[in-house]
N, C-alpha and C positions, 0 to 999 in steps of 0.2 A: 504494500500500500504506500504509495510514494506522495505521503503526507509529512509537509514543512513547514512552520517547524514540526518536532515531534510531541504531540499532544503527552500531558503530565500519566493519561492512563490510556489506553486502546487496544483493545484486543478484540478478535475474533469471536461471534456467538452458534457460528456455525457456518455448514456451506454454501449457503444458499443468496441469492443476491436480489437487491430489487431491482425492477427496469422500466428505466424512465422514458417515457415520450419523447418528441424530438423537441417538445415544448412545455414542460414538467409546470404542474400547478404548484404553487409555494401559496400558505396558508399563512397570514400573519396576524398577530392579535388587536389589530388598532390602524387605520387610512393612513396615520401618517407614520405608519411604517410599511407602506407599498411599495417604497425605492429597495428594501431587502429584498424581494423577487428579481432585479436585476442579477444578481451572482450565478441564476445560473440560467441568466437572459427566457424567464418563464413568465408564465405568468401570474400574478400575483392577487391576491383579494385577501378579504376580511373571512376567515373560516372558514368553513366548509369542506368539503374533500378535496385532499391533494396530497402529491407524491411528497412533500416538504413541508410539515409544519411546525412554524416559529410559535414558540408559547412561552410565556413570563409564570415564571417558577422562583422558587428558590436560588439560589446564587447571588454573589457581588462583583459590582465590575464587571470583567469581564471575564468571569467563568461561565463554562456553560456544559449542559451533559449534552451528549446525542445520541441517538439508537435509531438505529437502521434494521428494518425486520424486512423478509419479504412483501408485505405489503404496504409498506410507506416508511417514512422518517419524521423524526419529531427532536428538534434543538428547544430547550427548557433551559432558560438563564432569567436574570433576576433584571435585567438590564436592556436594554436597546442593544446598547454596546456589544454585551455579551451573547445577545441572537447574531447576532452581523459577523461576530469569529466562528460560533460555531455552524453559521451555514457558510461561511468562508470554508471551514474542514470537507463538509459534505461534499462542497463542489468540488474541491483536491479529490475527493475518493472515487469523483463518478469518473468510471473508464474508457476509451474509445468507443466499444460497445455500447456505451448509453447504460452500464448496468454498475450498482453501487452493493459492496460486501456489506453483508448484515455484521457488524460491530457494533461494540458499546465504548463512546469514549466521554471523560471527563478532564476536562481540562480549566487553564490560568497561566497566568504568563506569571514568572518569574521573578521578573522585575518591571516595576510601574513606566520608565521611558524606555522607549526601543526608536530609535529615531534615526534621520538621515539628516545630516549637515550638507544642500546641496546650491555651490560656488556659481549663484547666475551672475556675479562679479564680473571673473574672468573668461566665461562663455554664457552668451545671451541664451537661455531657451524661450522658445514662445510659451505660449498659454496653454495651449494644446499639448506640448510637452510634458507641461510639468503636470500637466495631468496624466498622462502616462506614468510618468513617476509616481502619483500618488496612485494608480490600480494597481503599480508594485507593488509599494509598499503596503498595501491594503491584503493584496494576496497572500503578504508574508508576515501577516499579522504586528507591526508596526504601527505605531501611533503617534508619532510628530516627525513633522517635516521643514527640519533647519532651513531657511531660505537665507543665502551670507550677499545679501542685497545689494550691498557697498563695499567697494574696497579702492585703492591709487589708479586702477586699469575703469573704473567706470562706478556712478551712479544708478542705479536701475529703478529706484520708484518716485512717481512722481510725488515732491515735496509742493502744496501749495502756494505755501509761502516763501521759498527759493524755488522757483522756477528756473533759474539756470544752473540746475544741480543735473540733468538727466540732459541723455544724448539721445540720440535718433532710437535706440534699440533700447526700451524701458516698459514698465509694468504702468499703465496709469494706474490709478486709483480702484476705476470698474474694474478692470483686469485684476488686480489685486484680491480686492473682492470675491471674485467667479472666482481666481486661485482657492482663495480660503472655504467659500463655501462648498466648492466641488471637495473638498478635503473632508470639510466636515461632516458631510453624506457619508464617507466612507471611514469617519471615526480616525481622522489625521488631524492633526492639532498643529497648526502652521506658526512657527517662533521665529516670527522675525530677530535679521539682526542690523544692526546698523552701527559698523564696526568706528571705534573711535577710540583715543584721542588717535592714535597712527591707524596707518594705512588711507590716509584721507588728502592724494593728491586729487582724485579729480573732484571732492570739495574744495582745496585752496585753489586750482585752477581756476572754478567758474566764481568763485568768491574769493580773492587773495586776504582779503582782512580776517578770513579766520584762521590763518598762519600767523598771527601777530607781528611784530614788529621786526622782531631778530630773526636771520638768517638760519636755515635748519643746518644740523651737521652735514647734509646731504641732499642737493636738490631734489631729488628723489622719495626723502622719508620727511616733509614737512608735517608738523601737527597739531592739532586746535591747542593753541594755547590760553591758558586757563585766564590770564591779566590781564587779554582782550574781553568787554563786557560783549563784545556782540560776539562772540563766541556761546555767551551763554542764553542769549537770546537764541541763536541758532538752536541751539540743542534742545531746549524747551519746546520750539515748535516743531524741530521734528522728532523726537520722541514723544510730544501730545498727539501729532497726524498720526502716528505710524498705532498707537496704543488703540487711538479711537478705531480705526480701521481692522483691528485685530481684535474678536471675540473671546480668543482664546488669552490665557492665564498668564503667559510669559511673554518677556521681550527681554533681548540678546543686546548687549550694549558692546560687545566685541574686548577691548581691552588691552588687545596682544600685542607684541614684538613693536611695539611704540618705542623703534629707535632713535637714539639720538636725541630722545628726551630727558631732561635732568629729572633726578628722580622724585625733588620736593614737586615738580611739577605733574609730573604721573602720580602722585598719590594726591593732590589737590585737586585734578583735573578727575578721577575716577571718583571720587568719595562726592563730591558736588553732583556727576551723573547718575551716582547709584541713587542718590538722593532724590534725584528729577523723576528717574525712571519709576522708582518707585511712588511716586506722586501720582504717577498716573496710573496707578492701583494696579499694577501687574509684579509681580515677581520677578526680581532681576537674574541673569543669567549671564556670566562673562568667561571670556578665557579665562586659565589660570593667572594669569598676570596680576588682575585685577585685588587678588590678594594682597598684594606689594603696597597697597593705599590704604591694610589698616584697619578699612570701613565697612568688608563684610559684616551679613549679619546671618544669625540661621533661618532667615525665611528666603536668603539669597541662593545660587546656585553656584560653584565654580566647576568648569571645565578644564576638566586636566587634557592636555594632548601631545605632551614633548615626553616621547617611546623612550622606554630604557635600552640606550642601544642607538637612538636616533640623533643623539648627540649632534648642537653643529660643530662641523670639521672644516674651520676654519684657512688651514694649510690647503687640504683639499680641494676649498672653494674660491682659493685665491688662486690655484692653477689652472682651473675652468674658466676663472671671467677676466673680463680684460680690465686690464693696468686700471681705467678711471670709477671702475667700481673697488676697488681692493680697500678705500677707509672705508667701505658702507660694508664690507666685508669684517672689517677691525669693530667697529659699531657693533654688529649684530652680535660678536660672539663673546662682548661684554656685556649685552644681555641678557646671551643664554647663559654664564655663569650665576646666574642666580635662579638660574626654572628650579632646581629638586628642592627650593623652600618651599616654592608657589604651594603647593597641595597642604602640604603639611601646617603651612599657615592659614588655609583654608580650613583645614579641618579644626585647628585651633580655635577659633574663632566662629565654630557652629554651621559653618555652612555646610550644607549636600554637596557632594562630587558627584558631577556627571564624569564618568569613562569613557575617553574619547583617545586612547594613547596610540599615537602615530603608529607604533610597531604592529598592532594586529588589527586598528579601526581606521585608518585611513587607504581609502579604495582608491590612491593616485598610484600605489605602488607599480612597480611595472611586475609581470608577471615572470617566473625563473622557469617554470617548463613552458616548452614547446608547444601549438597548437595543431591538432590532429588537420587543420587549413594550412596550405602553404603560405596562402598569401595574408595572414595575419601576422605570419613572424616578422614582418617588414612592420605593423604598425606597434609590435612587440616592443621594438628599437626606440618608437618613437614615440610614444604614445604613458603617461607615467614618469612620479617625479626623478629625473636621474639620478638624485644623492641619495635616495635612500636604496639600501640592498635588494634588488629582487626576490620573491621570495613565491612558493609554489603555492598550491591552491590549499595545498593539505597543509601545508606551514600557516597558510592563512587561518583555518580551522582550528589549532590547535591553541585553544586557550579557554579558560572558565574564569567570566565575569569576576566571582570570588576570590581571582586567584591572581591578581595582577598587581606587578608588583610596584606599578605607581603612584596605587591605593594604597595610604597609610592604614593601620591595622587603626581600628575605633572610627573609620571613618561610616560617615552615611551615605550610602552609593543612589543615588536618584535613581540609575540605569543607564543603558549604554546609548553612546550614538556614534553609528560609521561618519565618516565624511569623505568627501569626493572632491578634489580641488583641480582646477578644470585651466591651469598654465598650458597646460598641452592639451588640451582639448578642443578639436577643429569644431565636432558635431557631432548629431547626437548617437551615431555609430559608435563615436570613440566613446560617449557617453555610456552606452551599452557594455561595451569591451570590457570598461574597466571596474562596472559594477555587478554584473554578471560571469560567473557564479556564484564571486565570494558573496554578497547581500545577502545571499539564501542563508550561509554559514553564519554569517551577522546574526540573522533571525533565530537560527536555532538556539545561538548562547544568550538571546535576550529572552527567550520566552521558556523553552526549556529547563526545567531546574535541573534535574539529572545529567550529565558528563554524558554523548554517545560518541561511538565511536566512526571514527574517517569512515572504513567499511559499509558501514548502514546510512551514514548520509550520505555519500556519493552514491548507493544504489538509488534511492530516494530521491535525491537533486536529481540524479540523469533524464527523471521520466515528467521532469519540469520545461523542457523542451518547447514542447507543444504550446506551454501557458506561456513562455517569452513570446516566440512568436505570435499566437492571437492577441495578444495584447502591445505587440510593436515595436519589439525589442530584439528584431534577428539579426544584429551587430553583437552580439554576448558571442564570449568568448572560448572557443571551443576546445578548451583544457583537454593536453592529452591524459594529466590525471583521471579525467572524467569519462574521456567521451572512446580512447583509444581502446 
């Protein structure tokens, strides 16, 4: 049964299977949940007979039982929520034949975020994309979908009140909107971010007074400085635009590798934002850096993402780039000497960690085996960040949420999130490549509590195929771990 992830219980009630029509009735308990009959494109109503019936039971969140007899199926959960994963399972189970095994499975996810950090920064997706994205992530039972909106390479959503923040290829506002609500139909929780004080050249671009006065270490790494007042006029209305426009809980204020900033200024500049952010009644959520300002609190979140192993390498990186990047080279790797506080100070200070460590959650890596396509090995080369190690699909699997070692011991783990950062990334092929098939592997260790092994998820992943492609995704990457 090539169900991903792997449900908490399931097993087998015998031989016997049911079989569904080419247009299966789905029975649900309430009109405004007639959009859960899309899953398995059926048709849908208020009770009655049919081969799929969703009913509110017992359970939280999103747990849910299911049982499948020969003559129908019935998902019982406590939740909306929890009807929507578990006819997400049923529909995994129905087989080319059109026929689904009679099982009992009970299931819960693991841990509360399981999420995707996805880079429209560095590569624009349209609207329509990122909804692909989210029938991913919906398939693979994931529930927020990181959008890293802003960064030095581009602006992407329209700010009201700066209007010369976005370029030709941006999200307006309705756009925005349709993003989030196409999300939240399918139980995705969309967390903006709007990365800040660095990484904000194409804000000092279209606005140079929010670089302040002084000259940055680096034309390249300017940053809102905190002693310009209309810095903070900026930030207040777009962290108020972006909140309003956001239903869900959280917003991302970014935090990270702000080089070249003095440090009294990164910790004034962060502790004044968390402040704003949270003004606008959301839950703040930053890299780990953000720690560095002091101002955490435990209702806040830190994201950890600098991999044990990922080290920057400095020497390395000054033989790759040319002579006029090599101090923005010297910069950066005086303020990677201070990341292995970041977490620890976080946790000090009460905040939740999100797990996001480069080594086994970041889906830019380039791939170390071979693909059973010849002509993929050529985007193999190019295609994923060069400095870090390659690493194979089964090296990617190999890790337990619990067990990471850039989690301090006592800390509180929110849950995990991949991310995808998108420097090399032409389109949405390469987008596919590089997040297919590890995502699926992603999924198993956020939802799954029990440790499985390579073995039985790549029998399982293999037969996911079919569901890339009807859902638009035939750029995945065809691992000879997997597929040879």
């Amino acid at each position: 049964m090539h169900v991903v992830p792997l449900p908490r219980l399931l097993h087998s009630t015998g031989p016997g299977v049911l079989t569904l029509p080419a247009s299966p009735r789905v029975a649900v308990p309430s009109e405004d949940l007639l959009g859960l009959g899309r899953i398995l494109d059926g048709e849908a109503r208020v009770g009655g007979d049919a081969e799929l019936v969703l009913a509110f039971g017992a359970g939280q969140g999103e747990e849910y039982e299911l049982v499948v007899t020969e003559e129908g199926a019935t998902v019982t959960a406590g939740t909306a929520e929890g009807l929507f994963r578990g006819a997400t399972t049923f529909a995994q189970l129905v087989t080319p034949g059109r026929t689904v095994p009679c099982v009992r499975v009970s299931d819960g996810p693991a841990l509360a975020w399981r999420g995707l950090s996805l880079d429209v920064a560095r590569h624009f997706f349209t609207v329509e994309q990122v909804k692909k994205v989210i029938d991913l992530l919906a398939l693979y039972k994931f529930n927020v979908l990181h959008l890293h909106l802003t960064d030095s390479q581009a602006w992407r959503l329209e700010i009201a009140a700066w209007p010369r923040l976005i370029g030709r290829e941006h999200y307006t506002r309705d756009d925005y909107r349709e993003i989030v609500a196409y999300a939240a139909d399918r139980f995705v929780t969309v967390v903006p971010e709007i990365d800040m004080p660095g990484h904000v050249l194409a804000a000092v671009q279209a606005y140079p007074e929010l670089g302040g006065q002084d000259e940055p270490a680096h034309p390249l790494i300017p940053f809102l400085d905190p002693r310009a007042e209309v810095v903070w006029r900026f930030v207040a209305d777009v962290l108020g635009e972006v909140a309003a426009l956001t239903p869900g809980p959280y917003l991302h204020i970014g935090g990270d590798e702000a080089f070249g900033m003095p440090e009294e200024l990164y910790a004034a500049f962060v502790s004044r934002a968390l402040a704003l952010a949270r003004k606008t009644g959301k839950r703040v959520v930053g890299w780990q850096e953000v720690s560095r300002s002091g101002a955490l609190t435990a209702a806040d979140l830190a994201q950890c993402w600098v991999g044990d192993g990922d080290a920057f390498d400095a020497e390395a990186a000054r033989k790759t780039a040319p002579p006029r990047y090599h101090a923005l080279v010297d910069i950066a790797a005086r303020a990677f000497e201070q990341a292995p506080h970041d977490v620890p100070a976080a946790v000090a200070a009460g905040a939740a960690v999100l797990a996001s460590p480069s080594r086994v959650l970041y889906l830019d890596r380039r791939y170390a085996e071979p693909s059973v396509l010849a002509e993929q090995n050529e985007r193999r080369e190019r295609v994923g960040f060069a400095s870090y190690r390659p690493m194979t699909s089964r090296e990617y699997f190999a890790w337990q949420p619990g067990e990471l070692v850039e989690i301090p011991d006592g800390a509180r783990l929110a849950g995990v999130e991949a991310a995808v950062w998108c420097e090399t990334v032409k389109s949405f092929d390469d987008l596919a490549f590089l997040l297919l098939p590890r995502l699926a592997g992603v999924a198993e260790k956020a939802w799954t509590e029990r440790a499985t092994a390579w073995e039985d998820f790549r029998e399982r992943v293999a037969g996911h195929v079919s569901w890339w492609e009807r859902l638009g995704w035939d750029g995945y990457y065809r691992s000879a771990e997997l597929f040879a």
